[in-house]
C-alpha positions as CSV (number, residue, x, y, z in Angstrom):
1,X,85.2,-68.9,98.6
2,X,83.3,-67.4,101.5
3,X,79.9,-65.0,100.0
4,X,79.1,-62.2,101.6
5,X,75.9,-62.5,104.0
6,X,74.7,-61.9,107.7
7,X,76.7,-64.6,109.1
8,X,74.0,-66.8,108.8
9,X,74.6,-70.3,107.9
10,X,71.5,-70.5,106.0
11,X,71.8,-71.1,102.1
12,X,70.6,-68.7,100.0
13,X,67.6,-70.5,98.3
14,X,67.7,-69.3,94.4
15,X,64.7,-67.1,93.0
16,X,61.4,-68.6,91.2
17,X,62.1,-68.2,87.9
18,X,58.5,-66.2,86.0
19,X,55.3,-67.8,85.9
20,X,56.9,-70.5,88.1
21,X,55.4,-71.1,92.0
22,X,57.4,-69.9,95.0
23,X,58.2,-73.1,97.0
24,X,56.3,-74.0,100.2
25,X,57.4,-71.5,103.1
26,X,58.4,-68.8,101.0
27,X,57.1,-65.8,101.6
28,X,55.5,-63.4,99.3
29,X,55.7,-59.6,99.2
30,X,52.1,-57.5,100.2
31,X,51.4,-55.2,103.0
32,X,51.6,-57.5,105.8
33,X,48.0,-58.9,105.7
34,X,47.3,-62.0,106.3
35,X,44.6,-62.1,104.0
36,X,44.6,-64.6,100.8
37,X,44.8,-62.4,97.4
38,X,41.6,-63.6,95.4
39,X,42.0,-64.2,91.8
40,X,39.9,-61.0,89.8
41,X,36.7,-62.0,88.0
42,X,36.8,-63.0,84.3
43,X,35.1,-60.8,81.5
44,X,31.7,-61.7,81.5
45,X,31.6,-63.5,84.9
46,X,29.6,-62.0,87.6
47,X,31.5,-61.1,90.8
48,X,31.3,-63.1,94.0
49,X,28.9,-62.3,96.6
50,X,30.2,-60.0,99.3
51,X,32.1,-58.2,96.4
52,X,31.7,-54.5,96.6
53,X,31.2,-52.8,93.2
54,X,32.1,-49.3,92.5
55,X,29.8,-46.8,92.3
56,X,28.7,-43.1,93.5
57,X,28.0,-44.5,97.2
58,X,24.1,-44.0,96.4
59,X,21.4,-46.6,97.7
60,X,19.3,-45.7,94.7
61,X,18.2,-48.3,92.7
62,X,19.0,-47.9,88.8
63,X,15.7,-48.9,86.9
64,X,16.3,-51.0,83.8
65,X,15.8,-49.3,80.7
66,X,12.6,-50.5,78.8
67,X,12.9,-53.8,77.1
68,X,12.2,-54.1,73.2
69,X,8.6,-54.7,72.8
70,X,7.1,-52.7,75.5
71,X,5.4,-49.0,75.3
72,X,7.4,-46.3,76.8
73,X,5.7,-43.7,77.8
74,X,2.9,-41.7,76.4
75,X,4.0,-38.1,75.6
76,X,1.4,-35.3,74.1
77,X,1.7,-34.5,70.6
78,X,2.2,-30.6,69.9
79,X,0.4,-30.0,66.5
80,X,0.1,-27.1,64.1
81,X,-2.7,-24.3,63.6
82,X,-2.9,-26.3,60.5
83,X,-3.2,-29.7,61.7
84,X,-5.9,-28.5,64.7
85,X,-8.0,-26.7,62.1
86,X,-7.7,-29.9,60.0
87,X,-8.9,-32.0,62.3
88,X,-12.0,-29.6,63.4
89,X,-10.1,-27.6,66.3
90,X,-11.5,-24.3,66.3
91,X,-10.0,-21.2,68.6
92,X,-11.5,-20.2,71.8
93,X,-10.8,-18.6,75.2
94,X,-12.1,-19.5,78.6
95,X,-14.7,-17.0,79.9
96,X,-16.0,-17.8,83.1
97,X,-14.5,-15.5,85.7
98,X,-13.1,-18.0,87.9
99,X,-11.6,-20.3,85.3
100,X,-12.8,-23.7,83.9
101,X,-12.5,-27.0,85.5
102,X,-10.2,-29.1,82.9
103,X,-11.6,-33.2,83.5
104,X,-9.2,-36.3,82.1
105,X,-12.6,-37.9,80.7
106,X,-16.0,-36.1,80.3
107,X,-17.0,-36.6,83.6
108,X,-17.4,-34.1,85.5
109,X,-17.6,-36.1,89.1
110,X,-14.2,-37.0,88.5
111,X,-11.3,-34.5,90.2
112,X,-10.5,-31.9,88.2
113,X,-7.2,-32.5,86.6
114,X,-6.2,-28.5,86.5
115,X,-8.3,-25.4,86.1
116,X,-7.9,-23.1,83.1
117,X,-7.8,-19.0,84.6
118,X,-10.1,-17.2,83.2
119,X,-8.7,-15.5,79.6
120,X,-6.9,-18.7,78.8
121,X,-6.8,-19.2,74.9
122,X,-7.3,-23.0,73.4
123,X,-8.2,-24.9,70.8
124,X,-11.6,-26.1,71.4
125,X,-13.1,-28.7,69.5
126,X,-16.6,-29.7,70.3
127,X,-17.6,-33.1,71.4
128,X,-21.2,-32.8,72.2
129,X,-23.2,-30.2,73.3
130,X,-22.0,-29.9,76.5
131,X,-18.3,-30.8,76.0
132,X,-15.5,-30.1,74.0
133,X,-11.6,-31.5,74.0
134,X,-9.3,-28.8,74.0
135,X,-5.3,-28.4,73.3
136,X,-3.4,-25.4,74.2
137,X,0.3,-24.8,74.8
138,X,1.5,-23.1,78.0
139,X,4.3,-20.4,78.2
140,X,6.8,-23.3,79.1
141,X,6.1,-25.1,76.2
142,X,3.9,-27.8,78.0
143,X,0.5,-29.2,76.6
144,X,-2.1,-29.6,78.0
145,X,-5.1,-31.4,77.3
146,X,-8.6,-32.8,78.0
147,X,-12.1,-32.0,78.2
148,X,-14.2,-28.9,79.4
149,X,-17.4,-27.7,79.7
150,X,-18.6,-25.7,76.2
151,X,-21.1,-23.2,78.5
152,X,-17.5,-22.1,80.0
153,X,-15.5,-21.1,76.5
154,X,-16.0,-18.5,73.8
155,X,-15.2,-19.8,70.2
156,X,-13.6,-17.0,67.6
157,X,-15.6,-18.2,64.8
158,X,-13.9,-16.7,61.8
159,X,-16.9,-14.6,59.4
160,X,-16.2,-15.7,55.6
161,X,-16.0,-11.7,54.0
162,X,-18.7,-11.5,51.6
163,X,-18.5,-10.8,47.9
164,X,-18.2,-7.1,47.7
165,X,-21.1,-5.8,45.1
166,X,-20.0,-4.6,42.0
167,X,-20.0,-1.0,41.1
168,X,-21.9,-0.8,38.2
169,X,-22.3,2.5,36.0
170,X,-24.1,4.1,33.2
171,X,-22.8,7.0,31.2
172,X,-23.8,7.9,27.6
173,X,-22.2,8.9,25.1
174,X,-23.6,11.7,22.1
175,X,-23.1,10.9,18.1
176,X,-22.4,14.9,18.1
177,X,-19.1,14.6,20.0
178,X,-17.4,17.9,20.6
179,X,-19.5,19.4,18.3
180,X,-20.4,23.2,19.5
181,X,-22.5,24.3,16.4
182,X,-25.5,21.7,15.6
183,X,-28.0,22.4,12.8
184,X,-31.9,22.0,13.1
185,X,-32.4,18.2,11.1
186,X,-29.5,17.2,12.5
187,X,-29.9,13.2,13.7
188,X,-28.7,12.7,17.4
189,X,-27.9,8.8,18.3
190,X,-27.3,8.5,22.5
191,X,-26.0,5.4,23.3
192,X,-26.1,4.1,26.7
193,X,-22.7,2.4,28.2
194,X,-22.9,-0.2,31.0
195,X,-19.8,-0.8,33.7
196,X,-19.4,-3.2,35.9
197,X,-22.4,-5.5,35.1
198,X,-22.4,-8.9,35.5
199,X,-23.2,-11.7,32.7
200,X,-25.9,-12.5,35.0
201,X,-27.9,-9.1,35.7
202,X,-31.2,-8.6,34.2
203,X,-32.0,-5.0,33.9
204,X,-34.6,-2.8,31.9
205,X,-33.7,0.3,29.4
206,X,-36.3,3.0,29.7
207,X,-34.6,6.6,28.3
208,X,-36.1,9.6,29.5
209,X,-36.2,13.7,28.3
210,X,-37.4,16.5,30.4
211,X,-38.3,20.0,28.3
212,X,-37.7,21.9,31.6
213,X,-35.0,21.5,32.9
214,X,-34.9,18.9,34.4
215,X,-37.5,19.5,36.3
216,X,-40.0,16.8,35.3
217,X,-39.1,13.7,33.0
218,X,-41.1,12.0,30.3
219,X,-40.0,8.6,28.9
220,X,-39.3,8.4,25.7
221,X,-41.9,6.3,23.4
222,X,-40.1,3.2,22.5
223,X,-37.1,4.0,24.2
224,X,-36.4,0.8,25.8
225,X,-32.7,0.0,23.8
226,X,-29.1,0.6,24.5
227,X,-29.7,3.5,22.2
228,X,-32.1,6.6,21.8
229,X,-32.7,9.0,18.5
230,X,-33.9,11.9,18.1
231,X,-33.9,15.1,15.1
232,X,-32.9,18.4,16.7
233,X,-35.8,20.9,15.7
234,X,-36.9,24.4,17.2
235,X,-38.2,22.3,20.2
236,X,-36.2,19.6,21.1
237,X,-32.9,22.0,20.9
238,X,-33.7,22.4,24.5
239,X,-34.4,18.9,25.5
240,X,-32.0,16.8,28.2
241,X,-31.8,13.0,28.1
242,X,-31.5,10.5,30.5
243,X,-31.5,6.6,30.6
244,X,-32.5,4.6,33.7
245,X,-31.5,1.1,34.0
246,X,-33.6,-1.2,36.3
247,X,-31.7,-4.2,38.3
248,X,-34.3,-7.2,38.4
249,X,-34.0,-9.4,41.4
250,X,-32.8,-13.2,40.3
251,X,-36.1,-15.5,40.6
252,X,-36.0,-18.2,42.5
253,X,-35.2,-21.7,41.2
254,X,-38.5,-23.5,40.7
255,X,-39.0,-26.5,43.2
256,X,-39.8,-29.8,41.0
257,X,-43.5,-30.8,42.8
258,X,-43.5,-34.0,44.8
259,X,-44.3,-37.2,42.6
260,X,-47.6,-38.1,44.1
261,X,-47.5,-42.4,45.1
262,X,-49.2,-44.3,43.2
263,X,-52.0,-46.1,44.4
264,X,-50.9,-49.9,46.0
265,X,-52.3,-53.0,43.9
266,X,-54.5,-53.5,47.1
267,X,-56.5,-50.8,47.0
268,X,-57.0,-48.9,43.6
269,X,-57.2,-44.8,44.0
270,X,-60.5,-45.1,42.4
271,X,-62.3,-47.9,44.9
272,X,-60.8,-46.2,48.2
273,X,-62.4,-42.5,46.2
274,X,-65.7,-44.1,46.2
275,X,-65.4,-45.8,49.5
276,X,-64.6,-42.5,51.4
277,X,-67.7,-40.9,49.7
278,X,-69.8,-43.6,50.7
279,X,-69.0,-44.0,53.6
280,X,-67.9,-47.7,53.5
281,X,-64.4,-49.4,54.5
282,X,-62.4,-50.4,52.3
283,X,-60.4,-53.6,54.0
284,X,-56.5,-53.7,53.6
């Protein structure tokens, strides 16, 4: 039986079965090339030379990233008011009308490493007394850092507010009360009230009376306690009181005097007494 064909006499060769080699002269499908197909890479194996990789067509070179071990790179530390004033930063501003030079070290030889405009507000902490390391942040969020020259900054020293003084008051009080009608005899007690003293003041009592008015006072014989009595009579019906407490400044706390050294085993006090009187040398 006669198999259609092209009316060659050639045999029709069977296939390759899969994963078995075409035989010598066969040809393979591809685009024409003559060109052998290499084999791809394994995992893990590196690619022959003169094999193109792909990539973003960049000639850049990708720097490796930083191998365990080594420092990357410094970066500044942005700290808190609280942390600055801990660690003795205090607030300033730069003064000088055209800026301050900001140095890397305190050398001022050295090129500048910015300048600071004039109204720029830091945190200044004093080295010496001609520099002081500052820290401020910019608008951007940077920091910046380094050294300046004090004679350049003004500090904002912050005043502690002082104790405010206490109000102190007198008032008196009378044993008659609201009494309007008093009888001649009667016994008066005035008693002298103190506010806003401290457990530490030291005051004097002196009461006073004036018999016109108030015009001229008199003290008041003995009247040097909290409290003052007197016995209404024809003349002292008219009298006014007063009391006048005295504030005494707090005295000084009493240096301890200076133990005098004793005289060496050498040279007794009393030998190198009589040698200065006479004259003579005493040897050491």
């Amino acid at each position: 039986a006669e198999t259609e064909g092209d009316g060659s006499d050639e045999g029709t060769e069977p296939a390759a079965e899969d994963g078995e080699p075409a035989e010598d002269g066969a040809e393979t499908e591809g685009d024409g090339s003559d060109e052998g197909t290499e084999p791809a890479a394994e995992e893990g194996e590196p690619a022959e030379d003169g094999a193109e990789t792909e990539g973003d067509g960049s000639d850049e070179e990708v720097k490796p990233a930083a191998e365990d071990g080594e420092p990357e790179e410094e970066q500044a530390v942005v700290l808190t008011e609280e942390e600055l004033q801990e660690q003795g930063y205090i607030q300033a501003n730069v003064i000088r009308e055209d800026g301050t030079a900001l140095y890397a070290d305190m050398d001022d030889a050295a090129e500048p490493a910015a300048v600071l405009e004039a109204g720029a507000q830091l945190w200044l902490k004093p080295v010496d007394e001609i520099w002081g390391q500052i820290q401020l942040t910019t608008e951007e969020g940077n920091v910046v850092a380094g050294f300046v020259k004090l004679e350049d900054l003004a500090a904002y020293v912050e005043e502690e507010p002082e104790e405010p003084l206490p109000i102190r008051t007198v008032r008196i009080t009378s044993s008659l009360g609201d009494e309007k009608t008093v009888y001649e005899g009667t016994e008066v007690v005035l008693t002298a009230v103190l506010e806003g003293f401290l457990d530490s003041d030291v005051y004097t009592v002196q009461w006073q009376y004036t018999a016109d008015e108030g015009a001229t006072f008199r003290n008041v014989e003995n009247g040097n306690e909290m409290t003052c009595r007197y016995v209404i009579d024809e003349e002292t019906f008219t009298y006014g009181y007063r009391v006048m407490i005295t504030l005494k400044a707090p005295e000084p706390a009493e240096e301890e005097p200076a133990e005098e050294p004793a005289p060496t085993e050498e040279t007794p006090a009393e030998e190198t007494a009589a040698a200065e009187a006479s004259g003579e040398e005493t040897a050491e």
